[in-house]
N, C-alpha and C positions, 0 to 999 in steps of 0.2 A: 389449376391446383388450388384446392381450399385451406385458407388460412388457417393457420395452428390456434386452436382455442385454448384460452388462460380460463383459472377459476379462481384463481388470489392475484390480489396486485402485488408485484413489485414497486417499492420504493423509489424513485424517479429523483437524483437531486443533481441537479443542473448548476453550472460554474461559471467561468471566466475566459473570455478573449477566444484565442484562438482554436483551443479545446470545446469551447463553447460551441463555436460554429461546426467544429467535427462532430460533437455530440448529435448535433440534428441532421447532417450528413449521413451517417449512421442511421440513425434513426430510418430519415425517409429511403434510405438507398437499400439497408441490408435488415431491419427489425418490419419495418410496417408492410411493406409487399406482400411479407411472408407469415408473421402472425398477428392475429387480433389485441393487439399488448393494451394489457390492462395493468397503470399505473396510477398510483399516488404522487403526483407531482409538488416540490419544491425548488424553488428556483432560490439558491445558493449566491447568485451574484454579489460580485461585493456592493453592489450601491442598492439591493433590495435585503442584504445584512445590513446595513446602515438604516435605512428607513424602517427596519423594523424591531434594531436595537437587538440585534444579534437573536430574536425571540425564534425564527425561523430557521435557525441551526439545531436549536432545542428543539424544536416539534419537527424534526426530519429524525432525529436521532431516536423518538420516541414512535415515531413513524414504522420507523425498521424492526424495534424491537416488538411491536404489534404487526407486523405482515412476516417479519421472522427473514426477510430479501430486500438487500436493498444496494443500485449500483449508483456511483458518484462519478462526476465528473469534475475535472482538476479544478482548484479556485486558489484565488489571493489572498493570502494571507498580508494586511496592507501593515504598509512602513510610513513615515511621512512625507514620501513621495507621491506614494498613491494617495495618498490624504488629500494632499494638494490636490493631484492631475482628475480624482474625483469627485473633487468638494464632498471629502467626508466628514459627517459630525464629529466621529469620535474613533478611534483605533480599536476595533477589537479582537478578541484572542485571534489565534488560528482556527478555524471551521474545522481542521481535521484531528486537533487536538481536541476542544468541545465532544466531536461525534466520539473518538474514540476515550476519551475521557466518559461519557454518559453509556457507550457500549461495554464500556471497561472489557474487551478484550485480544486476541492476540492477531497479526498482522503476517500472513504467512506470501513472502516474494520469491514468484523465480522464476531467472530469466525464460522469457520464449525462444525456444534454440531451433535454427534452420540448417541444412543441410550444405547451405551454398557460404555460408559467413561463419569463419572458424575463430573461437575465444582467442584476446590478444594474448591470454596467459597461456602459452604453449599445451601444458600440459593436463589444461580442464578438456574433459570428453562428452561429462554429465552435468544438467543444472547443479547449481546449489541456493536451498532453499533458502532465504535471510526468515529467521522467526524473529518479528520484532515486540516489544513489550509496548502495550498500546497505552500504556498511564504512565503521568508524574514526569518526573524528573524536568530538565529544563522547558518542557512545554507547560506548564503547570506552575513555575517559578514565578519570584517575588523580588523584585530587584531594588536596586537603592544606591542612590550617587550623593558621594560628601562633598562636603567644600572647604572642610577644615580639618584638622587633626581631632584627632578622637581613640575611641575602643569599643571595637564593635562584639558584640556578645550572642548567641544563638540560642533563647530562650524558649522552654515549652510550659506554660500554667495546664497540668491537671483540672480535670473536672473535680477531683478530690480534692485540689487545693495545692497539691504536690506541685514545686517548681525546681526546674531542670533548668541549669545557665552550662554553656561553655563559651568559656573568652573564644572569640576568632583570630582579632590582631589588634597591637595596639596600632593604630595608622598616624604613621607623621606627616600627613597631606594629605590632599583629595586621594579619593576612592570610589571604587565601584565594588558592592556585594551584589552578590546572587544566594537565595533562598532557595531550594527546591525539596522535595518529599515525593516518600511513597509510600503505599498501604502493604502493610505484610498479607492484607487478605487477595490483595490484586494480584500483589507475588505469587502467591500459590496458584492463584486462577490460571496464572501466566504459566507456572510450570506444567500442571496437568493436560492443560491445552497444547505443550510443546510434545510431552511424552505421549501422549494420545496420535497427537497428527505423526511423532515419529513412527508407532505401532502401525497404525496405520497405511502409511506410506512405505515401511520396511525399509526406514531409510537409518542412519545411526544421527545422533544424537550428539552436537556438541553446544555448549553453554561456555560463553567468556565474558569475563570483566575486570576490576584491577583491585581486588581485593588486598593486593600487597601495601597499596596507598590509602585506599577507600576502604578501611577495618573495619567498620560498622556498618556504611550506607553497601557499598558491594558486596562485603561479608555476608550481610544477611541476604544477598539473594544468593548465594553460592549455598549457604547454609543451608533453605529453606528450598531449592532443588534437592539437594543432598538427601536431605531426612525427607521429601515426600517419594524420592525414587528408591530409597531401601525399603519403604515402607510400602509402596504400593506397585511399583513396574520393576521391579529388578528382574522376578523371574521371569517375565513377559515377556523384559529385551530377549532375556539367553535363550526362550524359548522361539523366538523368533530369530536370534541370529545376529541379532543388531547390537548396537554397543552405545551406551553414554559416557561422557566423561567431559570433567571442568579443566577447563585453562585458561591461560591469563591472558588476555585481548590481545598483547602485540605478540604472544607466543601461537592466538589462533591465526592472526593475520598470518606469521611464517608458515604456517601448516597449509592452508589454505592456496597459497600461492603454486606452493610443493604438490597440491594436491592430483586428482584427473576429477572431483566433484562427485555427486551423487549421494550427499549429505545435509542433512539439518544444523544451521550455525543459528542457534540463538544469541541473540544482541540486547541489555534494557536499549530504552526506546530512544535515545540518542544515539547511541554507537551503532542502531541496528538501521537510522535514519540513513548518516551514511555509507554504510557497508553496501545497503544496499543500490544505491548510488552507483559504487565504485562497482559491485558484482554488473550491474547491467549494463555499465558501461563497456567493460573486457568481456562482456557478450556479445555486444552489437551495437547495445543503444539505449538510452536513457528509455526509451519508447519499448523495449523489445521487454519488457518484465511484467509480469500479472502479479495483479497485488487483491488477497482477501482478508478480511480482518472475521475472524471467529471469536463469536463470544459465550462466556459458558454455558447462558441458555437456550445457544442454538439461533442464536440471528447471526447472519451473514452479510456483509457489504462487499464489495466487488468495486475498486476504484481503479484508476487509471496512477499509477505511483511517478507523476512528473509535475514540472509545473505548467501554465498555462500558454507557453510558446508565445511571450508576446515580442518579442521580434518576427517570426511569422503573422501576429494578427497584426501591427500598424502594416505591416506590408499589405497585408487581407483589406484591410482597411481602403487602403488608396487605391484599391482595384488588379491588386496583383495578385495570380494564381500561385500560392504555393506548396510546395512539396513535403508538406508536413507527416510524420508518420502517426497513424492511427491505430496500430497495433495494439497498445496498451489500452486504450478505450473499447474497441474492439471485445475483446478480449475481457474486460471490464461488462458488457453485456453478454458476452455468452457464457459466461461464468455463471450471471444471474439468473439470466434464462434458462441454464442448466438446470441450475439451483433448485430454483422455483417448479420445476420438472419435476425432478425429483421427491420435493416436499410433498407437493399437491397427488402426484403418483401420474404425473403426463406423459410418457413415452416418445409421444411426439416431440413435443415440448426439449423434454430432456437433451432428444439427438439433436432440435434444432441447434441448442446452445452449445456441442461438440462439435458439429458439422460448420458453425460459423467461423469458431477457432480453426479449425482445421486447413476449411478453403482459405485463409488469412495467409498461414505458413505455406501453402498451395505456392499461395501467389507469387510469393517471394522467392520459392526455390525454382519457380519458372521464370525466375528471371525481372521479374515485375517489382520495381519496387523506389521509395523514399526516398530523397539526394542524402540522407544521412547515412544509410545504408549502402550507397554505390560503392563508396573507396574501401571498402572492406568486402565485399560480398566477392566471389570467384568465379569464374563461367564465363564463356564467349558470348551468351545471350543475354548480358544487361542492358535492362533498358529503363532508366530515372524516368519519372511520371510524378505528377503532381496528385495531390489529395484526392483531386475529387478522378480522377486518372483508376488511382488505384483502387480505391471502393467500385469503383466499374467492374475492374478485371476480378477482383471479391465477388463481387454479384452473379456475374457471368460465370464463374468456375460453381457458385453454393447452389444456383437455378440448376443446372448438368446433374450435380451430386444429388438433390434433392429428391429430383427425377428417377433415379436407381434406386431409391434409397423412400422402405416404406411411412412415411413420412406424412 
């Protein structure tokens, strides 16, 4: 069989620990057999973000939006633990707030659903999508710890000179503030990107936050949905079928739980952080979700939406085989490879990156599958398999399909 030929690179940025070493698992098992991949490599690591003063998250981020595809693999956001255990110079931001801060756009998650492993919430049937807002708010924040009594005030100086104070609190003892912000222009980006992907998907449409507490800072994103959907997609829902409408975060959680899925739940980008958490979890698996971030001028990242499993890599470390699930990495390239398919107008291409997903879910509904997945999954034919176990039984199912399949 002759490999699939690329004409544009994909975006390549590599990560942390245990996902790290899936990443190239991946790679040599189920990506390079089969097509000639042509990427732009960044290696993401936390101790080559360190040496290079965070400079190589910025040119990954700029990377993408010049090749217009780009897939990620998990990384560390470090604390001062990792500081230590890496001898880092210095702490910096998160890499996936950076990228999506420079992509400025929207973050679309939904669970990978199998046949054999049914949602712990009874009554989900159908994914549900998390749209999350990919700028601002607390990844973006400005923090600050007192050590005396005081009054703290939230101040903005005008470029015209104009100055804006409101008191926050008079404090009778130490404190901790938080600062955060967001742009009304991102806002919008945010909402056209939601209503677009709902049109698209023909799926409805729901937007929550707590506008009842948060008057101003939540308000205005209720607002600023409000007035771009009367304005520009109302007739388009009704004509499609589909339905938008606002509610208040802990009244979408109720709705949600009631629901059977098959919905768009927009989140700003902390509450959609962990929503989507919690959705993939009552699906199967922190692992079991496909995560794309879309931006408005058309670049695409494709990450894996977990962290780096590092209780599975010291295990990896000391020479133990483990059973880590790869799904969402996975999935994270054939997304891209899709992608890129389709940009460039590769047919091949295209199917490869549907047909890798596909034999993934394959594997798992025949039984084959992750210790994370076993106590939930259903069948007399399970059989737990380790990492590199399962990209076998991958491989072996996408070589059969590939073979039928003009490719």
């Amino acid at each position: 069989m002759q490999k699939i030929k690329m004409t544009t690179p994909i975006v390549e940025i590599d990560g942390d620990e245990m996902t790290r070493v899936i990443w190239q698992m991946i790679k040599d098992q189920l990506i390079l057999p089969f097509v000639e991949l042509k990427s732009e490599y960044y290696d993401l690591s936390l101790t080559e973000r360190d040496r290079t003063d965070d400079q190589i998250t910025v040119d990954a981020a700029f990377a993408c939006k010049k090749y217009g595809v780009g897939v990620k693999c998990a990384t560390i956001t470090a604390n001062a633990q990792r500081q230590e255990e890496y001898n880092l110079k210095q702490l910096h931001p998160s890499p996936n707030a950076t990228l999506r801060g420079l992509l400025d756009g929207t973050i679309f998650r939904t669970p990978i659903m199998v046949n054999n492993i049914s949602p712990v919430v009874k009554p989900w049937k159908k994914p549900i999508t998390i749209a999350r807002h990919a700028y601002g708010d607390v990844y973006k924040n400005t923090e600050l710890r007192t050590t005396e009594s005081g009054t703290a005030f939230l101040t903005f100086i005008g470029d015209s000179g104009d100055i804006k104070t409101e008191l926050i609190q008079k404090l009778p003892g130490n404190a901790v503030l938080q600062g955060m912000h967001n742009l009304e222009e991102s806002i919008e980006k945010y909402a056209h990107s939601c209503f677009r992907f709902a049109l698209d998907s023909k799926q409805d449409l729901w937007f929550s936050t707590k506008d009842t507490i948060s008057k101003t800072y939540d308000g205005a994103f209720k607002e600023i949905f409000q007035n771009i959907f009367e304005a520009e997609y109302q007739d388009a829902f009704a004509e499609a079928g589909i339905e938008y409408f606002y509610t208040l975060i802990d009244d979408a959680v109720a709705r949600v739980i009631r629901s059977e899925g098959g919905y768009i739940w927009a989140c700003k980008n902390y509450d959609g952080d962990v929503m989507s958490d919690m959705v993939s979890a009552a699906f199967g698996s922190l692992a079991m979700m496909s995560s794309v971030l879309v931006s408005p001028d058309g670049t695409y990242e494709y990450e894996a939406a977990h962290g780096t499993v590092t209780r599975h890599y010291y295990r990896y470390r000391d020479g133990e085989k483990t059973s880590t699930n790869p799904m969402a990495t996975i999935f994270a390239w054939g997304g891209a490879l899709e992608k890129r398919g389709e940009l460039d107008n590769l047919p091949e291409l295209e199917l490869f990156g549907k047909l890798l997903c596909e034999t993934s879910v394959t594997t798992i509904e025949d039984g084959i599958m992750t210790g994370d997945l076993i106590n939930t999954a259903e069948g007399d034919n399970l059989q737990k398999v380790n990492t590199e176990e399962f990209l076998a039984a991958v491989r072996e199912r996408l070589e059969a399909l590939l073979q039928t399949k003009e490719v």
